[in-house]
C-alpha positions, 0 to 999 in steps of 0.5 A: 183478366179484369173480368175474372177478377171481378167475378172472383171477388163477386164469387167469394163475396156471395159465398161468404155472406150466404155462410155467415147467413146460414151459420147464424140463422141455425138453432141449437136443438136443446133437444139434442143435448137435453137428456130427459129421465124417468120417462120426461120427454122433449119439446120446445127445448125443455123436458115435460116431466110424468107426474111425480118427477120434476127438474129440468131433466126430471131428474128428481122425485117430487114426493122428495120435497114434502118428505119430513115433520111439520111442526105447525097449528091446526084451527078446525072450524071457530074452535080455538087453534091448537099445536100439531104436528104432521108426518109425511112419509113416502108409500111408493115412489115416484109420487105417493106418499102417507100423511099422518096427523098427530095431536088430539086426534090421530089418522093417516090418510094416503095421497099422490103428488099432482102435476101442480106438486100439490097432494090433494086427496078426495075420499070417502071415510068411515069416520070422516065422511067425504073428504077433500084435502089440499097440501102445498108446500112453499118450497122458499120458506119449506111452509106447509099449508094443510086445508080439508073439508070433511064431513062428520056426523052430517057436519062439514068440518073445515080444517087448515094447518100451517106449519114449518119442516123440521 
């Protein structure tokens, strides 16, 4: 009877510490409960969003965040700063959006929502020349930085703007 007993006891011991090993060592898969949208996928327990969507489930249109008026100051090349004001507005989801400047000079240049959530524009223009033009938006302080290089007459004209959504 001594012997059963023990081997019970041995039994029951092994028995639960292989399950509390097992139970414990187990990972959730986010995955599994994670549900990716517009096309994000799944890996290492966080969704990998297509361009133009972001969020933990790509759940939200990244053109959303640069949509609005930015009320700023442009400086082109050592000329003095002056007051301008930018529009973005959204040509077609889920990432391409048209940027207008209006001050001293008006023009409406069309850009798409890089991975990186920038817009960067290159292109040629009739007027302009090559252009190279870099948008961030610092999603804190909702402050727009606008930087282009361009080409005009044969001479590179380099602009910045910084502005505030209004």
């Amino acid at each position: 009877m001594k012997l059963w007993k023990h081997i019970i006891i041995s039994a029951s011991a092994f028995l639960a510490i292989s399950t509390t090993m097992l139970y414990t060592s187990c990972k959730d898969d986010a995955c599994l409960k994670l549900k990716c949208r517009n096309g994000g996928t799944c890996a290492d327990n966080f969704c990998k969003c297509p361009s133009g969507y972001e969020g933990t489930q790509c759940e939200n249109k990244a053109a959303d965040r640069y949509i609005g008026m930015y009320l700023g100051i442009t400086k082109i090349n050592n000329e003095p700063p002056f007051s301008d004001t930018i529009y973005i507005d959204l040509k077609a989801y889920p990432a391409n959006v048209m940027i207008r400047r209006v001050s001293r000079f008006t023009d409406s240049l069309y850009g798409t929502i890089t991975p990186n959530n920038a817009i960067n524009i290159k292109n040629v223009d009739a007027v302009y020349g090559n252009r190279e033009i870099n948008i961030n938006l610092n999603d804190n302080t909702q402050k727009l930085t606008f930087q282009s290089i361009e080409t005009l007459n044969g001479d590179i004209r380099t602009t910045s703007f910084t502005g505030s959504k209004k």
